[in-house]
C-alpha positions as CSV (number, residue, x, y, z in Angstrom):
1,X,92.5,133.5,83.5
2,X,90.8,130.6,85.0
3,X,92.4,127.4,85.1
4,X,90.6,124.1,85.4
5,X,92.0,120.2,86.0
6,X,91.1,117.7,84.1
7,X,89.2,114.6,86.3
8,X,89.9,111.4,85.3
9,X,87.4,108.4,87.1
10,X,87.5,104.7,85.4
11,X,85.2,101.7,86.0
12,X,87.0,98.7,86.2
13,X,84.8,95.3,84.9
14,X,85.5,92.6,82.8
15,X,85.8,94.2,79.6
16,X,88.1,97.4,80.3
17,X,91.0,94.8,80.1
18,X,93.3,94.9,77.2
19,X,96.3,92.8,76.8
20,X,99.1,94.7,77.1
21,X,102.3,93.7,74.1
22,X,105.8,95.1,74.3
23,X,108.2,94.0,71.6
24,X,105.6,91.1,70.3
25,X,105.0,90.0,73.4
26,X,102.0,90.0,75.9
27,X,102.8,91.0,79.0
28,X,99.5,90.5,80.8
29,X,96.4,92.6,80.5
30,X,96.3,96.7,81.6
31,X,93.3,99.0,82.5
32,X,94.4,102.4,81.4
33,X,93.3,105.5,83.6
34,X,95.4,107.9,81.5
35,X,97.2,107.1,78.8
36,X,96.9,110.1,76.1
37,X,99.7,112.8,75.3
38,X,103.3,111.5,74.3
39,X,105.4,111.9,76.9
40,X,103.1,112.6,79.4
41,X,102.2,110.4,82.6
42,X,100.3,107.2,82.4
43,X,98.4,105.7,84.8
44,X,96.2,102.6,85.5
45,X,96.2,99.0,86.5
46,X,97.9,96.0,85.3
47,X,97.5,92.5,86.2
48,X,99.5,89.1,85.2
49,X,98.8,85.6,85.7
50,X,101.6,83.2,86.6
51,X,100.5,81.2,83.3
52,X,101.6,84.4,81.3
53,X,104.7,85.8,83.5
54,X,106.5,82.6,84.5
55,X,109.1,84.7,83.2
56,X,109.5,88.1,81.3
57,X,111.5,90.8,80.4
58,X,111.0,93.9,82.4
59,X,112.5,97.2,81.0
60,X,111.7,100.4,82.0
61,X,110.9,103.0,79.7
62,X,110.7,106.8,81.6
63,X,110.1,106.3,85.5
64,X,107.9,103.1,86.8
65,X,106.2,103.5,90.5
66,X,103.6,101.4,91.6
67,X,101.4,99.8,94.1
68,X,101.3,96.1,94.7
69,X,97.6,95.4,95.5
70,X,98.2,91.8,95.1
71,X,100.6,88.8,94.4
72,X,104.2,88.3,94.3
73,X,106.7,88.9,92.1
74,X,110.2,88.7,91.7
75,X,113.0,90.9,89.8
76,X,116.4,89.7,88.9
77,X,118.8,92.0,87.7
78,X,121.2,91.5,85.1
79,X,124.6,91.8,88.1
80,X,122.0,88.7,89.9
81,X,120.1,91.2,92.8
82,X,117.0,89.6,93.3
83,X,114.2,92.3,94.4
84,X,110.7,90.8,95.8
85,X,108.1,92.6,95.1
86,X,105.3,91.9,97.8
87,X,101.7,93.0,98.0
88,X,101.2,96.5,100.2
89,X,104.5,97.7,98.6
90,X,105.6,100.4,96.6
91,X,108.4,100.7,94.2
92,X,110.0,102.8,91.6
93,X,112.0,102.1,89.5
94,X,114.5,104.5,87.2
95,X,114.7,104.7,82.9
96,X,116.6,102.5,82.0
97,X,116.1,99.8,84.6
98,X,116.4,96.2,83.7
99,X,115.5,92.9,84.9
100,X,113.4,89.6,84.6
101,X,110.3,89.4,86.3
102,X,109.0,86.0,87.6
103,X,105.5,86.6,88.7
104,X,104.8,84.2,91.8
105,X,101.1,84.7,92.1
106,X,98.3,86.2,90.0
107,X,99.5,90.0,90.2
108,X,98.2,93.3,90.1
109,X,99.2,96.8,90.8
110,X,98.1,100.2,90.1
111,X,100.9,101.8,88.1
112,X,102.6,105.0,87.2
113,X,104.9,105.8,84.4
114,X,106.6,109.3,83.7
């Protein structure tokens, strides 16, 4: 039985932005690369102005690692640790993980979530 994998590819321009709402709230815009199958991996790129994250929630729902491509950003967890989160690095972060994010600079990162 042959198998075959699925290729994804994405474009990214102006209008492949959504804005991306948890609990009510926008929390900046995403590109999705993959986002289909519940409980499944999804992928893309999401981005944040300081205008819109001066200062949001951030809880993680299944595992979060990403990329920084750009900006800064800063997590503060609930016990006071402060995390920086720097362009070039690469985090992940457990279920369950919370904190507020302060973004510091227009942000953006390419993201997965499992």
């Amino acid at each position: 039985m042959a198998t075959t994998t699925e290729y994804k590819s994405s474009d990214v321009t102006a209008g492949s932005w959504e804005p991306l709402i948890d609990d009510g709230q926008e929390i900046g815009e995403v590109h999705w690369l993959r986002r289909e199958g519940e409980g499944m991996p999804v992928s893309g790129l999401w981005r944040i102005s300081t205008e819109k994250g001066a200062e949001i929630p951030y809880n993680v729902h299944g595992s979060d690692s990403f990329h920084v491509i750009e900006g800064e950003a800063e997590l503060e967890t609930p016990d006071g640790q402060k995390i920086m989160l720097v362009a070039g690095g690469v985090y992940s972060f457990p279920d369950g993980f919370t904190a507020t994010w302060r973004t510091r600079s227009p942000f953006l990162k390419f993201f997965v979530v499992a």
